[in-house]
N, C-alpha and C positions, 0 to 999 in steps of 0.2 A: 422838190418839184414845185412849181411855181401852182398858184390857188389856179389859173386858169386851165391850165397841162390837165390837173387832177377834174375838175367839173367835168371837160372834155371827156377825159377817159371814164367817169363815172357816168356820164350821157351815152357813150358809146358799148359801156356793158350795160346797162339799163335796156339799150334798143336790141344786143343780142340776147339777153336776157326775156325780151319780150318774144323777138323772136324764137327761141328755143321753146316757149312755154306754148304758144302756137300750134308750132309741129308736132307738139305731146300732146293737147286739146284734142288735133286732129287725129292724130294717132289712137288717143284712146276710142275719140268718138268712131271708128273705124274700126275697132276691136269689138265695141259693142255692135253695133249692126252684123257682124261676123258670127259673134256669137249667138243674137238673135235667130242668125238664120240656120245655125248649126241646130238648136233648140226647135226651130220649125222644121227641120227637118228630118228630127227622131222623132217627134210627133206624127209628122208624116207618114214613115215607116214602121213607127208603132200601131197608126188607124190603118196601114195597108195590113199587115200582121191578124190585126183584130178581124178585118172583114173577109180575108182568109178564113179565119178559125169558121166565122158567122157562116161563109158558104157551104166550110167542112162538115159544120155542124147538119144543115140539112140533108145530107146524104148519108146520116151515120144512123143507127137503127138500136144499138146498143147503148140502153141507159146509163149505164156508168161511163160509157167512151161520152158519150152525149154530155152531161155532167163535166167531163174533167175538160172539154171543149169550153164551156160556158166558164166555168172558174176563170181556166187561163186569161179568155179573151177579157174579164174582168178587170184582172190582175191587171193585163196590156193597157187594158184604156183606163186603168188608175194612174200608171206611167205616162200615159199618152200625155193626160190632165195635166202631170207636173210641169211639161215639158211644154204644153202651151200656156200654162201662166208663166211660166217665165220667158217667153219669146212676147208674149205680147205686154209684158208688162214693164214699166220705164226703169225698174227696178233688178237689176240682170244678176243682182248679189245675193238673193232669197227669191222666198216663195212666202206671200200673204196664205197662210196656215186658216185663216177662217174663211176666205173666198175660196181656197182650195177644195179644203171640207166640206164643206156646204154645197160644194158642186158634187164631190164624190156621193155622198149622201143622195144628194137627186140622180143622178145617175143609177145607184142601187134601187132607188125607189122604181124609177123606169125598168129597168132589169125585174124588179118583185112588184109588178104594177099590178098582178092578182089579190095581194096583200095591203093593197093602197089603204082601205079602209080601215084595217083591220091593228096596223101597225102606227102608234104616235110617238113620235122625234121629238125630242128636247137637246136644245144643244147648246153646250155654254166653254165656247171656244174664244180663248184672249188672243187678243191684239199680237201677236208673233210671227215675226216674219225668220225662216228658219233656210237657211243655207241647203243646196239640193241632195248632198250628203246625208243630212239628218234628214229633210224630211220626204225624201223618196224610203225608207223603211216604214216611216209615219206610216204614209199612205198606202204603202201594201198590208200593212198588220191593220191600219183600219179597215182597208178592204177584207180582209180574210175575217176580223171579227164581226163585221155588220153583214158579210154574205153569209157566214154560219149561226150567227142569230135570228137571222131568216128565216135559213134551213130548219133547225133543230130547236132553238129556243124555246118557242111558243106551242109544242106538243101540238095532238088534235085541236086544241081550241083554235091555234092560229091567227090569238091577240095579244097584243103587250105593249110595252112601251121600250123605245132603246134612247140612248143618252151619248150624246157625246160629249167629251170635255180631256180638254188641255188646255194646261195651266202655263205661265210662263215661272 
């Protein structure tokens, strides 16, 4: 092939080549938005879920139904959480593990906001950002541990200190 023939032909897979990489740019960039709103909208249906339970909860009279009402909805809007950081976050591969936490934790506090004073947080949470596989059990085992530490922990006194920490 003559040096011109070949430029030619290398100019013209260069231009499909850009081309192609384009349609993939857009395509993923469209995948993402997709998924973000997939993510807002189990959020969604996790905070509709939750304010169900919150309604149920006022009509119920019985302290243990009353109780296992509060847990669940808990639980829900620990879920809810994950599933709005990652819709709002430019990052749609993980979940920021210390923004995450740090919220969940204030949300408990609001939930045990008779105990505000009574209860001090230290928390020493690395830099981890964790795929929503791993850290959707994170965030239910932390919810269950810091809502029954609440509960049970601190006997009649009803003061202590709680600790978060993960490590990478």
């Amino acid at each position: 092939q003559p040096f011109f023939e070949r430029v030619i032909t290398l100019i013209k897979n260069n231009q499909l080549l850009k081309t192609k990489n384009e349609i993939i740019r857009k395509s993923l960039h469209d995948k993402d938005i997709l998924l973000k709103e997939i993510h807002h909208c189990v959020k969604n249906n996790m905070q509709f879920i939750s304010s169900l339970f919150s309604l149920q909860s006022r009509h119920v009279k019985d302290e243990q139904a009353l109780r296992i009402l509060q847990e669940g909805r808990g639980r829900i809007q620990s879920m809810a959480l994950l599933h709005q950081k990652l819709y709002q976050e430019d990052n749609l591969r993980g979940v920021d593990m210390p923004t995450y936490l740090n919220q969940l934790i204030v949300n408990l506090q609001h939930a045990y906001h008779e105990l505000k004073d009574q209860v001090q947080w230290r928390t020493q949470i690395d830099e981890v950002i964790l795929d929503i596989d791993t850290a959707m059990p994170i965030g239910l085992i932390t919810n269950e541990l810091l809502t029954n530490s609440y509960k049970y922990a601190f006997g009649s006194q009803k003061k202590g200190f709680l600790s978060v920490v993960l490590k990478d």
